[in-house]
C-alpha positions in Angstrom: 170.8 10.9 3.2 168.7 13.0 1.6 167.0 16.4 2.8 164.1 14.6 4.0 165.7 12.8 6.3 166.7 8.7 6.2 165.5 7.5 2.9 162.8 4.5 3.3 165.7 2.3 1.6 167.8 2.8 4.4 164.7 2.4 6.9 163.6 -1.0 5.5 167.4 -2.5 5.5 167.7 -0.9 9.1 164.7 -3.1 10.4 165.0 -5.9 8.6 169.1 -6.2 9.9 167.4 -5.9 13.4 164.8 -8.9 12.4 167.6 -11.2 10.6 170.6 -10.6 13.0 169.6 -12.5 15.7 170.7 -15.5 13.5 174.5 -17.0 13.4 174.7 -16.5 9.4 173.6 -13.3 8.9 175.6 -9.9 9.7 175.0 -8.9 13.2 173.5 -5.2 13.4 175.3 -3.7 16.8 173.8 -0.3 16.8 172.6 2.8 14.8 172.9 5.7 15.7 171.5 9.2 14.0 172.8 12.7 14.5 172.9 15.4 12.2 176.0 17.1 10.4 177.9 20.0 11.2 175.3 21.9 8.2 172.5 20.4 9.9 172.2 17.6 7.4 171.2 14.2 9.2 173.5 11.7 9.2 172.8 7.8 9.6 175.3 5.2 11.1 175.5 1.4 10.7 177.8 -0.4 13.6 178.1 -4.2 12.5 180.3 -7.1 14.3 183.5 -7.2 12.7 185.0 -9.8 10.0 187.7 -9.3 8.3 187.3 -9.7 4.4 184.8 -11.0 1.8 184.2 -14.7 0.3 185.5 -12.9 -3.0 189.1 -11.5 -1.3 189.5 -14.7 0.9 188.9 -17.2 -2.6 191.5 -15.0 -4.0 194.2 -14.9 -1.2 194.4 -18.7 -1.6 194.8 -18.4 -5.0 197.3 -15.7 -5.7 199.5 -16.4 -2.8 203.1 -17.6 -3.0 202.1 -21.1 -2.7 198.3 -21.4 -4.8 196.1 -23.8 -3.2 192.6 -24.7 -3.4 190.3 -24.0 -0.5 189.8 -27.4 1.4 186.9 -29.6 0.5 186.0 -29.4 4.9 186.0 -25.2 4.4 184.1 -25.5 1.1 181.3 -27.3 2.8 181.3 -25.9 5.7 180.6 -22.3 4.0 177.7 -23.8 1.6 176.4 -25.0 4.6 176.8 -21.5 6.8 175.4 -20.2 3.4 172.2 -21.8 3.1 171.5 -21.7 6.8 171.2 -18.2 6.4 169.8 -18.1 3.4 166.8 -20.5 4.8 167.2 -18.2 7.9 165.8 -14.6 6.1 163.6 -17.3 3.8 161.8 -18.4 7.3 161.4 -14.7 8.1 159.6 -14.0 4.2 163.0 -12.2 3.4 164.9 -12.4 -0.3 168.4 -11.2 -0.2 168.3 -10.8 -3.7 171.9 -10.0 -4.0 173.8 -12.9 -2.8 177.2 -12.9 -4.3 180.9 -13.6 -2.8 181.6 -9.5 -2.1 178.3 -9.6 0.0 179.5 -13.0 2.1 181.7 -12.5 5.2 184.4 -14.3 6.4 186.5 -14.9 9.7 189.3 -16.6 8.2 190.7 -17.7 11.8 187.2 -19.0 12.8 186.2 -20.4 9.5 182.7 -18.0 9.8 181.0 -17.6 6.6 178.1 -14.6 7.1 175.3 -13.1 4.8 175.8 -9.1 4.5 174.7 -6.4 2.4 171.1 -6.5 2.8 170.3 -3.5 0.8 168.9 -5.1 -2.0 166.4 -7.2 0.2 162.6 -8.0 -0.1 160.2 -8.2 2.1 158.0 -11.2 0.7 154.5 -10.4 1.7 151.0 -11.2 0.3 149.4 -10.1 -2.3 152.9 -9.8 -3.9 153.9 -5.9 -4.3 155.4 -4.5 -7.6 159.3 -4.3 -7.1 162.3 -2.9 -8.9 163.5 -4.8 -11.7 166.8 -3.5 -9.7 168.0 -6.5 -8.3 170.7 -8.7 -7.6 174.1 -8.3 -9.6 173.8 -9.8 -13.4 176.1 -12.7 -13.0 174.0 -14.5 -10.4 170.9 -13.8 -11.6 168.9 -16.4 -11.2 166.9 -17.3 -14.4 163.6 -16.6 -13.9 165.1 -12.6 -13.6 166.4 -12.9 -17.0 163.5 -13.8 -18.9 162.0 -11.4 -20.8 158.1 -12.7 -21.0 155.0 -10.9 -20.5 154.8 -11.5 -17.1 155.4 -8.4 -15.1 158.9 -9.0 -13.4 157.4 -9.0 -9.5 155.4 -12.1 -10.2 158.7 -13.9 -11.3 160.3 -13.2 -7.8 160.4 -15.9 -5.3 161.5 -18.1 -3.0 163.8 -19.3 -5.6 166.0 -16.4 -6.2 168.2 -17.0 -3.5 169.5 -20.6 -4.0 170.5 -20.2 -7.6 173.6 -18.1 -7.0 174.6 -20.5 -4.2 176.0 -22.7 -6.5 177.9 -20.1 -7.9 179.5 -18.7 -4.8 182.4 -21.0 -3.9 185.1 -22.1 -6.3 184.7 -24.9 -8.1 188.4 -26.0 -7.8 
């Protein structure tokens, strides 16, 4: 927070959790509450459903455990699939995640629940197309249309595309 209050960053995720988490795949938004500090200072809090760990800590349980073991080819496809159902889920709603990598995907390991999180990064997709931050997603799933460095000014290389080029990179290979 800053001294004027919620910053619109926190704002636009706020709504857009509200919009996107009436589907399965996405994060669920429970409640938000906002209060001020004990030095008057306003305070903004995030309640989401609970899930236990990250695509990223899960991929690596199986493979530094006692016995290392490849996830199984049934979980594997059923998280791509989990995956792009949200991902065509904020698409539907003109939203680009922008950020998708395995520390922003949440798992239940029990229930074999695969869920987009971390919606900070996300983009509106309106017309005309706005100017955005060349701040987006994390380098090694950039797709690459982000990378190029052209002429063209960098809000008129974001699109629908963005989002389904670090799918592939996600899930283990092996």
């Amino acid at each position: 927070m800053d001294a004027e209050g919620v910053p619109p960053t926190a704002l636009r995720e706020v709504s857009l959790l509200q919009m996107l988490s009436q589907s399965l795949y996405v994060i669920r938004l429970l409640f938000v509450e906002h209060s001020l500090n004990k030095h008057g200072k306003p305070l903004l809090y995030l309640v989401f459903e609970y899930l236990e760990t990250d695509l990223k800590k899960f991929i690596d349980s199986h493979r530094k455990c006692a016995n290392p073991r490849p996830l199984l080819p049934s979980l594997v496809q059923s998280f791509l699939y989990q995956l792009c159902k949200g991902v065509a889920h904020c698409h539907c709603h003109c939203i680009l995640h922008c950020d998708l990598k395995p520390h922003n995907l949440l798992v239940d390991k029990d229930k074999g629940i695969l869920k987009i999180a971390d919606l900070g990064l996300e983009r509106a997709f309106t017309v005309p197309l706005k100017s955005y931050t060349h701040e987006i997603v994390t380098l090694w799933y950039r797709a690459p249309e982000v990378l190029q460095n052209d002429d063209q000014p960098h809000h008129q290389r974001l699109s629908f595309a963005l989002d389904p080029f670090p799918i592939r990179h996600v899930l283990p290979k092996k």
